[in-house]
C-alpha positions in Angstrom: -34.0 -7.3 -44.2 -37.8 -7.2 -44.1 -38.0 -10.7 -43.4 -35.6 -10.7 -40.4 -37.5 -8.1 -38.7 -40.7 -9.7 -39.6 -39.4 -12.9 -38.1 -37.5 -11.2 -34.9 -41.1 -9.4 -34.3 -43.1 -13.0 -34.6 -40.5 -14.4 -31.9 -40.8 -11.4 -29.2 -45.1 -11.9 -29.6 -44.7 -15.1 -29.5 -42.5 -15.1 -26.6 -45.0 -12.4 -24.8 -48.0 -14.5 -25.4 -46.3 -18.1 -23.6 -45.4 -15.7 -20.8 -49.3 -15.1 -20.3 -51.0 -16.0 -17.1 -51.7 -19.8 -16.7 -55.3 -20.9 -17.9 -57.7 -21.8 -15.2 -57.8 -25.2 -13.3 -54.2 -25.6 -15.0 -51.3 -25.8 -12.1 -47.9 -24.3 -12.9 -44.9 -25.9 -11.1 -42.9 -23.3 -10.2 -38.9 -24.2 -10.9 -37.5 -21.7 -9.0 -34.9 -22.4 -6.0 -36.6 -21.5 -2.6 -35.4 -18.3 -0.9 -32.6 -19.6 1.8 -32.0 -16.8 4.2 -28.4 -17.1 5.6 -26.9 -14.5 8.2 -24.3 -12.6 7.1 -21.9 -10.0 9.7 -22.4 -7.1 9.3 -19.3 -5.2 8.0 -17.8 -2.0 8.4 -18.9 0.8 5.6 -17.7 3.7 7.3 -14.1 4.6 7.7 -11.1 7.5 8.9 -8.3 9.1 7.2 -5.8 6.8 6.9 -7.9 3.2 8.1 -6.8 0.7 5.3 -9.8 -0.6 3.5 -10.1 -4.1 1.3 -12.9 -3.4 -1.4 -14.7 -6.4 -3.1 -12.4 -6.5 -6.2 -9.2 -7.2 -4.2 -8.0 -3.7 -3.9 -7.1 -2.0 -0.7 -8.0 2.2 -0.2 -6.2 4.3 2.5 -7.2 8.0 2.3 -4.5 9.7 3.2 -4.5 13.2 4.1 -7.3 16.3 3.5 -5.8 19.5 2.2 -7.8 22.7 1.5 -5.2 24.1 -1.6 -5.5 27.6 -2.7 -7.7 28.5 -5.9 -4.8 29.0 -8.2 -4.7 32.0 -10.6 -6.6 30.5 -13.9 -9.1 28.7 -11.3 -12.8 29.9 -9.6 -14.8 28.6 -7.4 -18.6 29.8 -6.3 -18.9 32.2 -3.7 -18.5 30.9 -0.5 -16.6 27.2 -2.0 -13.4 26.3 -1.2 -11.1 23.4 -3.0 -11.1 20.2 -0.8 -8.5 17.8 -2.0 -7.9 14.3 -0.8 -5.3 11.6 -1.3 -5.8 8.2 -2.1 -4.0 5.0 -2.3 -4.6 2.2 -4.3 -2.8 -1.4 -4.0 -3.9 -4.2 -5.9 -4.0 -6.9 -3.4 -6.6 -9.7 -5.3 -6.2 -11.8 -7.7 -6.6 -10.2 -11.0 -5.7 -7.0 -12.7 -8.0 -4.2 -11.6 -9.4 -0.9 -12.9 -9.0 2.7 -11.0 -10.7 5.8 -11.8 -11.5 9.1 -10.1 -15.3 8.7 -11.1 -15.6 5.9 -8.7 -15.5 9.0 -5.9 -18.0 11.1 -4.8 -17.6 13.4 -2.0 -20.9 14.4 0.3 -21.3 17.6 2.3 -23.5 18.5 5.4 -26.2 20.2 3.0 -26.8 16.4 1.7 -25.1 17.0 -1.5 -23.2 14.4 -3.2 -20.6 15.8 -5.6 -18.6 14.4 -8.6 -14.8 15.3 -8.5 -13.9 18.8 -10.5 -11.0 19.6 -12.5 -7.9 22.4 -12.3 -4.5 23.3 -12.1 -4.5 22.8 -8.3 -3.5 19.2 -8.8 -2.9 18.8 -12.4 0.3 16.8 -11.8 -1.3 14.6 -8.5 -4.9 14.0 -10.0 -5.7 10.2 -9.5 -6.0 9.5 -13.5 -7.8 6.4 -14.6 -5.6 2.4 -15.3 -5.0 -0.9 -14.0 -3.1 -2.2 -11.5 -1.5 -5.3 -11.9 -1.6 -7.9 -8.9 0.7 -5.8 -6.5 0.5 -2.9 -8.1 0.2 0.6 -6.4 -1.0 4.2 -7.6 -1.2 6.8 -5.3 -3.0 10.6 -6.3 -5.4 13.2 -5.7 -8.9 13.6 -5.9 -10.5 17.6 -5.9 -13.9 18.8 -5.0 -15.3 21.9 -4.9 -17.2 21.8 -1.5 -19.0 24.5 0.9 -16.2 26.3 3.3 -15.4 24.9 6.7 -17.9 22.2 5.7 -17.7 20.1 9.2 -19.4 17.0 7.8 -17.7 15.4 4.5 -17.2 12.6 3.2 -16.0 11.0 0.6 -17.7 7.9 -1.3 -16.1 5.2 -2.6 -19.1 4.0 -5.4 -16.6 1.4 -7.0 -17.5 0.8 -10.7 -20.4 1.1 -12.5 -21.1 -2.5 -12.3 -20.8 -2.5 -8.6 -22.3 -1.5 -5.8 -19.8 -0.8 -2.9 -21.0 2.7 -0.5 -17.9 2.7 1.5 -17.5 5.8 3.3 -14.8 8.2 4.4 -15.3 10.5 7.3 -13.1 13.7 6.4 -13.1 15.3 9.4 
């Protein structure tokens, strides 16, 4: 075991050292690609209730409907919170089998907050769970926040996984 490490060490300094600058009067031929700018549209990143929207892994989102449930009896919120629950559908329009999860959601309020989903009895039998979705496949549930009340100015984040970076954006009212 000691000579593994011992070896494993001499590789990473030796590696460290041939990434040193180049000695003087010596010219280094760079083999990177040049930078080629191309123009790309610009596409759409903010979205309504209900606006169907195709995400980069080939699934389609519609947010369906905003409800504002009632804190049930074995749930609190803070003073001066309310429940905010959303619907979302998921369809499987691409190509290959795809992952859903209520953790790719966050939901942002006019204070500038940006708020993971919360859990409770309110929609214990609608909550969005986590899966796959076969090519075609379809889930529809909930997704609950505890935001600030009559917030005018949410919305909710679509963040995709954690090895993407989507940012699309649902304006909730």
């Amino acid at each position: 075991m000691k000579k593994v490490m011992v070896i494993i060490c001499s590789i990473l300094v030796l590696g460290l050292v041939g990434c040193g600058p180049a000695p003087t009067g010596v010219k280094v031929q760079s083999t990177v690609a040049p930078v080629v700018e191309t123009t790309k549209p610009v596409e759409k990143t903010v979205f309504l209730l209900n606006e169907v929207v195709k995400t980069s892994n080939g699934a389609t989102i519609i947010i369906s409907k905003l409800t504002k449930p009632k804190v049930g009896e074995y749930d609190s919120v803070k003073p001066g919170n309310e429940f905010v629950m959303v619907t979302v559908t998921i369809t499987n329009s691409g190509k290959d089998i795809i992952a859903y999860n209520p953790f790719d959601y966050k939901m942002q309020n006019s204070q500038g907050q940006i708020l993971d989903g919360t859990y409770s009895s309110v929609n214990e039998n609608t909550a969005l769970g986590t899966g796959n979705l076969a090519i075609g496949g379809k889930v529809t549930g909930t997704l609950l926040f505890e935001q600030p009340k009559n917030d005018k100015a949410l919305t909710l984040v679509y963040t995709g996984n954690m090895f993407s970076a989507e940012g699309i954006t649902f304006k909730l009212n």
